[in-house]
ZAMARGU-4260 file (C-alpha; in steps of 0.2 Angstrom, whole numbers, plus 5000, padded with zeros to 4 digits):
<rodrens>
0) 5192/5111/4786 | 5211/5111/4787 | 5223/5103/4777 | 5241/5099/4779 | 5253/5093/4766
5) 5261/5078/4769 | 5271/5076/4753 | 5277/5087/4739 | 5279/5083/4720 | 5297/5081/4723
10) 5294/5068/4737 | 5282/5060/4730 | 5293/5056/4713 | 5305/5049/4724 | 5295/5036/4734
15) 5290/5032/4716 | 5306/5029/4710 | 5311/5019/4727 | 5296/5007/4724 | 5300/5003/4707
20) 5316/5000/4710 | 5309/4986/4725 | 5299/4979/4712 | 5313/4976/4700 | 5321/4969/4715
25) 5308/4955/4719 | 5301/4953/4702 | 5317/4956/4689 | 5311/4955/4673 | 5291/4954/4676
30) 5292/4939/4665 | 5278/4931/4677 | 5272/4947/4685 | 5257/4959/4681 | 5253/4975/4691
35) 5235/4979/4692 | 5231/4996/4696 | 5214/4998/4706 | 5201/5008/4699 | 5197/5023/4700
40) 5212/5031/4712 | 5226/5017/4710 | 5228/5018/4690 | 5236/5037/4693 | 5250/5029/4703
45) 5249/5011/4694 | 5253/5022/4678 | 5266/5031/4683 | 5275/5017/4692 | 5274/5007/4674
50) 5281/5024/4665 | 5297/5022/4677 | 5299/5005/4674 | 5299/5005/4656 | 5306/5021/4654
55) 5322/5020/4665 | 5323/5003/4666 | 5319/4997/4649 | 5307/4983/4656 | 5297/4980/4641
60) 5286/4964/4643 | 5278/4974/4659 | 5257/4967/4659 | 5248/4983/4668 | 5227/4981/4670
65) 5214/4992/4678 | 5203/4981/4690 | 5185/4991/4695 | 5180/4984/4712 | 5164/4992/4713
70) 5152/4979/4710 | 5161/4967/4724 | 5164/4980/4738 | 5155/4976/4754 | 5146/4993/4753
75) 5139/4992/4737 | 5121/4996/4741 | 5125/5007/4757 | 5126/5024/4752 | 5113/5036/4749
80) 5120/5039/4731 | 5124/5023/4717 | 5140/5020/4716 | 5147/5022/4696 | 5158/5009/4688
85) 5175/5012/4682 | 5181/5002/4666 | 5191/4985/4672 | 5206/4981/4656 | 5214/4967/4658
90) 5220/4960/4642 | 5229/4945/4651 | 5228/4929/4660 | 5230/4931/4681 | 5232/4911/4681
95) 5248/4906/4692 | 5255/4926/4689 | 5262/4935/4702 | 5249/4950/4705 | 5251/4966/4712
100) 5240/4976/4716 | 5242/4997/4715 | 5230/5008/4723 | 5235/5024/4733 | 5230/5023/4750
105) 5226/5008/4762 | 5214/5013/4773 | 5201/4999/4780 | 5207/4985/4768 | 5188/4986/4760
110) 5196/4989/4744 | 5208/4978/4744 | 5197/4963/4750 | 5184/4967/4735 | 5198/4967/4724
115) 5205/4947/4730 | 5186/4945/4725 | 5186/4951/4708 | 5200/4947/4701 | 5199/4928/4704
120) 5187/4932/4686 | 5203/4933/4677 | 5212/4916/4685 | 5220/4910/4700 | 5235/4919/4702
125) 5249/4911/4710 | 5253/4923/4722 | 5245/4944/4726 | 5255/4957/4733 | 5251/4974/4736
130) 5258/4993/4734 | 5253/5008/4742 | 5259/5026/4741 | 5249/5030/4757 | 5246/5020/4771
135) 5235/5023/4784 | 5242/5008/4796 | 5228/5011/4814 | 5213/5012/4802 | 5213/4994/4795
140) 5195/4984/4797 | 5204/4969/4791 | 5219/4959/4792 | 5227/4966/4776 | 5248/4972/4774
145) 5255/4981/4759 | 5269/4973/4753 | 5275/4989/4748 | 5271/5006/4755 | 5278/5024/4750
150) 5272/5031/4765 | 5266/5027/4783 | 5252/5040/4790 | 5246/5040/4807 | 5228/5048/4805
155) 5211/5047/4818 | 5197/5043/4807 | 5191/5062/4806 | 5204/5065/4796 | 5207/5060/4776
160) 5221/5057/4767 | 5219/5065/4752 | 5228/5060/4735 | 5230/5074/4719 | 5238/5068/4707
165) 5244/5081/4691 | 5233/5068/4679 | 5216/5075/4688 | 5221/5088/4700 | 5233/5097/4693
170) 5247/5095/4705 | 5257/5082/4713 | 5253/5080/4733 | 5247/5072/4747 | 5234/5082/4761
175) 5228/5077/4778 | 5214/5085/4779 | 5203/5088/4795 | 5187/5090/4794
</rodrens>
């Protein structure tokens, strides 16, 4: 097994700062927005993008929640192992918000597709966008497009795209990794 870095700590922070600052540019003042970080792997970057936001660019009514898709993915029952739950917090009403959704990588749009599913429990939002740092654009099962996307990665299906964030891995990076 091989891996191959595809971005540094430094490259990463600046994608980071680029797509807060395109979120500011769509949404303002995030009066009627609210980012949702998708559990478990999209709440690392979620974070770090509200930090940013409030931080530098003193955006202080800024709603962020953590949606667990597990119980609505397609595969639920599939694996050879249970799938464990992540804790969904979301202390506000979705009902005609503009939503957007944080995970880190796009792959089949599985994810993504559970999460449309799951979050209609909190309301009808009035619109859903969706942020990526990683997208894997020739791997899509279904007809799902980030909105907003750190970085494009042309990957065959061997290989993963592998996220480490200093929060759980103790660095900062993105891998392709061959298997």
């Amino acid at each position: 097994m091989s891996q191959k870095l595809l971005l540094s700590a430094k490259e990463i922070d600046i994608i980071l700062h680029r797509l807060a600052c395109q979120l500011i540019e769509n949404h303002t003042d995030f009066d009627n927005t609210v980012l949702i970080g998708i559990q478990p792997r999209g709440t690392y970057l979620a974070k770090r993008l509200q930090k940013i936001l409030v931080e530098e660019y003193q955006l202080h009514n800024l709603n962020l929640g953590y949606l667990d898709i597990t119980f609505y993915r397609d595969d639920f029952r599939r694996g050879e192992k249970p799938l464990e739950a992540n804790k969904t917090d979301i202390n506000f009403v979705v009902e005609d918000k503009r939503v957007v959704f944080i995970d880190d990588v796009l792959y089949t749009g599985r994810s993504i597709r559970a999460a449309l599913t799951a979050v209609q429990s909190f309301g009808r939002p009035l619109e859903i966008e969706l942020l990526t740092l990683i997208d894997r654009r020739f791997s899509r099962h279904l007809p799902i497009q980030p909105n907003y996307r750190g970085r494009q990665v042309d990957s065959i299906n061997q290989e993963k795209v592998k996220v480490n964030w200093i929060e759980n891995e103790g660095e900062d990076a993105v891998y392709l990794v061959s298997r």
